[in-house]
N, C-alpha and C positions, 0 to 999 in steps of 0.2 A: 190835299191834307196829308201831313206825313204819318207813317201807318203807326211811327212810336209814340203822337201825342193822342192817338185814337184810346178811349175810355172804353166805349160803348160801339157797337156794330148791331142794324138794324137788317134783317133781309126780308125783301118782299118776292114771295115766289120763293120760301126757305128749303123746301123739301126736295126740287129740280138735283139730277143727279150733279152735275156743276157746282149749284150754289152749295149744295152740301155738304162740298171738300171745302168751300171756302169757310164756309161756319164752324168746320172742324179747326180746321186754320188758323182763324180767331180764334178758339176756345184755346187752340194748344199756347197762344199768346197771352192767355193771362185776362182776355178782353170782355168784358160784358157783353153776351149776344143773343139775341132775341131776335122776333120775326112773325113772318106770318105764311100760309098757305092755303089754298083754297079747299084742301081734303087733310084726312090724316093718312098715316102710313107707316108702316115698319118701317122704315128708313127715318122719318118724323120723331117715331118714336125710341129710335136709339139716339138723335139727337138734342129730344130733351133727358132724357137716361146719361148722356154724358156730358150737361149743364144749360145747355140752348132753350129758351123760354116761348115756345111755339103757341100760336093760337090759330082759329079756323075758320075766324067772320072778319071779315071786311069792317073794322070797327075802330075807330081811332080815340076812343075810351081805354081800350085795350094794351096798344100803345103803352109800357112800363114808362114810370118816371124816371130810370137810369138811360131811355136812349132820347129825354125832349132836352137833354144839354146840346143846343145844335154847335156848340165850341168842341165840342169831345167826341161827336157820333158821328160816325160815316154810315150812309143808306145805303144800302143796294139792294139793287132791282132787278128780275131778268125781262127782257124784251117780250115776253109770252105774257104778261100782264099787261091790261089794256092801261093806257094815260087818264084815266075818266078814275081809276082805283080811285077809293077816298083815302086810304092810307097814303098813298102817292104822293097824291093833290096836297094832304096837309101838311108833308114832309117840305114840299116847292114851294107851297107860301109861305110856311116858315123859314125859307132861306135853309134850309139843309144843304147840307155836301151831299150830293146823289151820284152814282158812279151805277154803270152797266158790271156784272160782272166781269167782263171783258178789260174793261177798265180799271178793274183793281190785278185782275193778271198781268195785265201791259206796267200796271207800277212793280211788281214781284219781279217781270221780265226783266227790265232795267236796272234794280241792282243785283240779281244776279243772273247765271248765266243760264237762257232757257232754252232746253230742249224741247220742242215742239213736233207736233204730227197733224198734218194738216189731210183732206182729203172728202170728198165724198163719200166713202166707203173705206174701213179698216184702220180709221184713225185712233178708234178707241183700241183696239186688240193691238196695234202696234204702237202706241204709246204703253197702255201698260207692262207690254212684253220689253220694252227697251227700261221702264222704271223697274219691274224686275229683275231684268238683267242689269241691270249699272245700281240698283239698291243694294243687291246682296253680292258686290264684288268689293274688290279693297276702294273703289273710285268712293259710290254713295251719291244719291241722290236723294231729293224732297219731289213729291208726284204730283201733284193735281189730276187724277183719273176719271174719265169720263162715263163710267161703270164701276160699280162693286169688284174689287179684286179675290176671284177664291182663294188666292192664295193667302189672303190676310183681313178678309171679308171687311175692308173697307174701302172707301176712294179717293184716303189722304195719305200718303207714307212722309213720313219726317228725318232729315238725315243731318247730327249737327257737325258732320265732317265732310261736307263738302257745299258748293255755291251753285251745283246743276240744280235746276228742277225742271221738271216734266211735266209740260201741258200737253193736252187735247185742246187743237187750233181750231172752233168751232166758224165754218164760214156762211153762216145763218147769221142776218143782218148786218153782215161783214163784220160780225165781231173781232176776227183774226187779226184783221189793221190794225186791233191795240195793241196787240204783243210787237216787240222788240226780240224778236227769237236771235239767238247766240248759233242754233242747229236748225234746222227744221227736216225733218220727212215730208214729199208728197205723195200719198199714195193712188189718188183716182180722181177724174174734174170729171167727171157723167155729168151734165146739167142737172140742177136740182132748184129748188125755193125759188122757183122762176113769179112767186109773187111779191119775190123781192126784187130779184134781177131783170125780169123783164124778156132777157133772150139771153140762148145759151152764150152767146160773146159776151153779154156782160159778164156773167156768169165768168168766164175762161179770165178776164180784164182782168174781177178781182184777187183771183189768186196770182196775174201775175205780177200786178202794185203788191200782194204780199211779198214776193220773192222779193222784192227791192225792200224788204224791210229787216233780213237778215243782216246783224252784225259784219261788218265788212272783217273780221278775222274767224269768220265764222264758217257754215259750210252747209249745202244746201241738198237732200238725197232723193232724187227726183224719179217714181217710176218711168223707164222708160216705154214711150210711142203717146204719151201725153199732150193734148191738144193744146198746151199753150207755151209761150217761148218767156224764158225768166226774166227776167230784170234784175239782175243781183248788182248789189253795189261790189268795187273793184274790191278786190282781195278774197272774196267769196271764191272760196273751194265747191265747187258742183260735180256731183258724182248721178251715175243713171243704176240703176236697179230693175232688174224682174227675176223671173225664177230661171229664164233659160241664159239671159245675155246681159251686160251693163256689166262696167263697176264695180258692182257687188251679183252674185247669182252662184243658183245652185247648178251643182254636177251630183252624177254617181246618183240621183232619186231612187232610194226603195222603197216601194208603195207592198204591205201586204201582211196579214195577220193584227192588223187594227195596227199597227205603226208606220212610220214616215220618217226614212233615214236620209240623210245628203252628206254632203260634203260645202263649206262655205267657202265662195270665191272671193277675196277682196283685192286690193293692192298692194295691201300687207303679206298676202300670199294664199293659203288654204288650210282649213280649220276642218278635220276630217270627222266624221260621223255625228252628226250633230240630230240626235234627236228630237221630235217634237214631243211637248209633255201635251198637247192638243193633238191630235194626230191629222188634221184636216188640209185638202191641198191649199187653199186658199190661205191657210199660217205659214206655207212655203214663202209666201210672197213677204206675208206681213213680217215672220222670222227674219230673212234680210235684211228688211230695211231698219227694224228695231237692234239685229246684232253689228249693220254697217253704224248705224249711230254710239253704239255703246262699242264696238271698237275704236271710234275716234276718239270716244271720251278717256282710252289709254284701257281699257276694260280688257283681261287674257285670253288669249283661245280659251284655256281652264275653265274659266268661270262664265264666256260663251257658252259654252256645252252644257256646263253644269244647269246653268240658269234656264236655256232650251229646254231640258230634259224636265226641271222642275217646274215649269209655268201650267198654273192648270184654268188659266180664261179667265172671261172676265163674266159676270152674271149676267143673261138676257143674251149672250155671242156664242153661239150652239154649245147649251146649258141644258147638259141629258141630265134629263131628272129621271127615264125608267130605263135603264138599260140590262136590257136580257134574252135569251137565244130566241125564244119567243113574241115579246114586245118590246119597243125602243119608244118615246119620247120627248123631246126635247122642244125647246127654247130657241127662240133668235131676234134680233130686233130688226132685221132688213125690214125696210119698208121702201127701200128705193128700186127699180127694175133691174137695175146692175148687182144690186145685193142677193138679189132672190135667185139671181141666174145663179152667183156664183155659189149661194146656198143650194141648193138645185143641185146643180151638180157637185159636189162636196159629198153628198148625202148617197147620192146613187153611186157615187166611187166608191163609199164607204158600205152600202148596203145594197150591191149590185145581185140582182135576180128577185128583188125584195119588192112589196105593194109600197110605195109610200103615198100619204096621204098629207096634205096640207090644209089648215085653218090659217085664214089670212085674215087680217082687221086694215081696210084699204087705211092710212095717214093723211089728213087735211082732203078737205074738196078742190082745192086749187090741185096737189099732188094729183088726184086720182082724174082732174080734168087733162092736166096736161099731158101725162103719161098713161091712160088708160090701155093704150094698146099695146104697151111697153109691158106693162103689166102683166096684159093677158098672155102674151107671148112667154116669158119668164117663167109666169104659174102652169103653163101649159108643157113643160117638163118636168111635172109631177104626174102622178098617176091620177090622182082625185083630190081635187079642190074643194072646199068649204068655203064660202066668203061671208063675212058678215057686215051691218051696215058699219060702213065709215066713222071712224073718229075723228070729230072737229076740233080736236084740241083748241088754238087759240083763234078758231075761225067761223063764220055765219055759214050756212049753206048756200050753193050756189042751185040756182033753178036746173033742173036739168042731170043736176051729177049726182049717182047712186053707185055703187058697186055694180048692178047690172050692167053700166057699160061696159066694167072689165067682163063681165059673164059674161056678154053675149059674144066676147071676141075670144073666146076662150076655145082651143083648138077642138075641134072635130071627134076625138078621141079620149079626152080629158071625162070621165065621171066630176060629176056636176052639181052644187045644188048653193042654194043662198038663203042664208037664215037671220035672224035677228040676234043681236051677242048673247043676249038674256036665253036664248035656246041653243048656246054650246055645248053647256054637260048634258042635258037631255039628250043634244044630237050624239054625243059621244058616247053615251049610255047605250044608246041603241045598237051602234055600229060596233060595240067594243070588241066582239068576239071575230070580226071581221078586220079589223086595223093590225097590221105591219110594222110599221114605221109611222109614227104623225109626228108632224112639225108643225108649231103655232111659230105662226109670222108675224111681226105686227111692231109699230112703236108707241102704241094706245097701252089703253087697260086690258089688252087680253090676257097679260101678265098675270093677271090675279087670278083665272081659272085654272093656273099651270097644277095647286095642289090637289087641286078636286081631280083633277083631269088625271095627276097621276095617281090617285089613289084608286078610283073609276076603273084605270089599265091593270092595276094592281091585283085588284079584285076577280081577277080571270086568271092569274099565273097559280 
């Protein structure tokens, strides 16, 4: 379906941070868009506030008569809805055009030119940090962000002077393989959604059939010591990245007084003092590879710097909500063992001598079976752990798997305890005069404690 004879835009699963920028998308197009989701939300609820006609039951009454013209309406769906939906089901017997979200970015890919970030970890911080860097330079980009940006508190940026835009290359059900990426970033392959792949080689396979799917005048920014070997088609420019060595990498690191100075190395030369507007080591990384893409894109040392200096995160990607000489805070969505590590240690560089304490909400039972020890191991560079039960998002429970198994593998020296989520604020009530540093972990609903929790900390300063 060609997206200009589109009338009407349907989404099932509307409120997904993803599908959200799409719906923003269509609206900015002019298009009729409606949909559905299973809960509401402040995100839900800015997108019928800015025209989107959202509803909350599984009901195909509901259903507007601007999206049953199946000549004019395109559906989308995301993967995390089961095929059993009746909204679904009556879309595919009436012959609807159905499209994966992924699917409708693989058609935006192809006519114009996409910058992509692909990755197990850091995709989203370093997609946004590159769409704010090449946004606010004389280049210009349109985003697709896979998080709330603070700096513009949404997840759609729109740019009508230039053909780049900026996806988050999501490799969960191998959505990735729709994009046609012009650039892409790789930031991390840790095995992960092993109830898709099966084993970490499948796992490593698919991102390297993505590599082969970059534009052959295109160019490919791979962190370097990465366990898989690319496949780029000929003409693909491939470049290697980390903080210390590649490519692209930092020199001159000043770590101290809550800031993060470097100097950048590329091919083009070196871009001297480049602050971070995040201050954390772990944006050393993601900085890189977001300023190596937006310098190809012709983007100035200038407006490098500038744009470093000004980025202040993405919402949910260590998102300090109390920050003070007595209590700290914050936010983060790691839910994978490589994320928590690097959260982990982020945190104690940053608040070295300091208690910190972590609340963790384990992600899917397949996650927390496969990697449970991973886990415990990660969380066990905290000082004191909280865990709560499991979030099944789009999954059954499996006999056998609880958070206890991360507990019981959980180091020797770790303060300890495990609770039910519905007993958060109360546990954090108890302990308030006693907490440090706290970080909620999680990529569930623990999110939704974060105000009570900082008001709770608040309430002691």
């Amino acid at each position: 379906m060609n997206i200009d004879t589109i009338k009407s835009v349907y989404f099932i699963g509307a409120g997904g941070i993803g599908m959200s920028a799409l719906v923003r998308y269509f609206l900015s197009l002019g298009k009729v868009v409606a949909g559905y989701d299973r809960t509401a939300s402040a995100l839900t609820e800015r997108l019928c506030a800015e025209g989107a006609a959202i509803h909350y039951e599984d009901d195909c009454t509901l259903i507007p008569e601007s999206c049953k013209d199946k000549e004019h309406t395109l559906v989308v769906y995301t993967p995390a809805v089961p095929a059993t939906h009746s909204e679904l089901v009556w879309f595919s017997e009436q012959g609807f055009e159905i499209q994966k979200r992924a699917q409708v970015l693989g058609t935006i890919t192809r006519s114009r030119r996409g910058l992509c970030a692909a990755g197990t970890h850091g995709k989203t911080t370093t997609s946004a940090m590159a769409a704010h860097l090449i946004y606010n330079s004389h280049v210009g980009a349109t985003a697709f962000l896979g998080g709330i940006s603070q700096n513009y508190g949404t997840n759609l940026l729109l740019s009508d002077k230039s053909d780049y835009v900026v996806i988050e290359a999501d490799e969960f059900d191998r959505s990735f393989h729709q994009l046609r990426p012009y650039m892409s970033v790789i930031t991390s392959t840790d095995p992960d959604h092993l109830d898709i792949y099966g084993t970490p080689e499948a796992y490593w396979e698919s991102f390297e059939h993505y590599t082969s799917l970059i534009n052959p005048e295109g160019a490919l920014i791979i962190h370097e010591g990465l366990e898989i070997k690319p496949r780029v088609q000929e003409g693909v420019r491939v470049y290697t990245y980390s903080r210390n060595q590649g490519d692209y990498h930092a020199e001159n690191v000043r770590i101290g007084g809550g800031e993060i100075v470097f100097d950048f190395v590329s091919p083009q030369g070196t871009v001297k003092d480049i602050r971070l507007g995040v201050p954390l080591s772990i944006n050393i990384d993601n900085g890189i590879a977001a300023m190596a893409m937006a310098q190809l894109c012709g983007v100035t040392d200038e407006e490098l710097r500038e744009g470093m200096a000004t980025f202040r995160g993405v919402e949910r990607r260590f998102d300090f909500k109390l920050k003070t000489e007595a209590k700290v805070f914050l936010t983060d969505y790691a839910h994978h063992p490589a994320e928590i590590r690097q959260s982990a240690l982020s945190i104690r560089e940053l608040y070295a001598g300091r208690k910190v304490t972590v609340i963790f909400q384990p992600h899917l039972y397949s996650r927390t079976n496969d990697f449970y020890r991973e886990f415990a191991e990660s969380l066990s560079l905290f000082d004191e752990v909280i865990l709560t039960d499991i979030y099944p998002a789009r999954e059954e429970p499996i006999p056998g798997v609880t958070s206890a198994l991360i507990y019981d593998n959980l180091g020797a020296h770790v303060e300890k305890r495990m609770i039910r989520k519905e007993e958060v604020l109360a546990t954090v009530e108890a302990m308030k005069d006693d907490l440090e540093v706290l970080v909620s972990l999680g990529a569930g609903d623990i999110e939704n404690y974060a105000s009570q929790i900082t008001d709770i900390l608040t309430s002691t300063l």
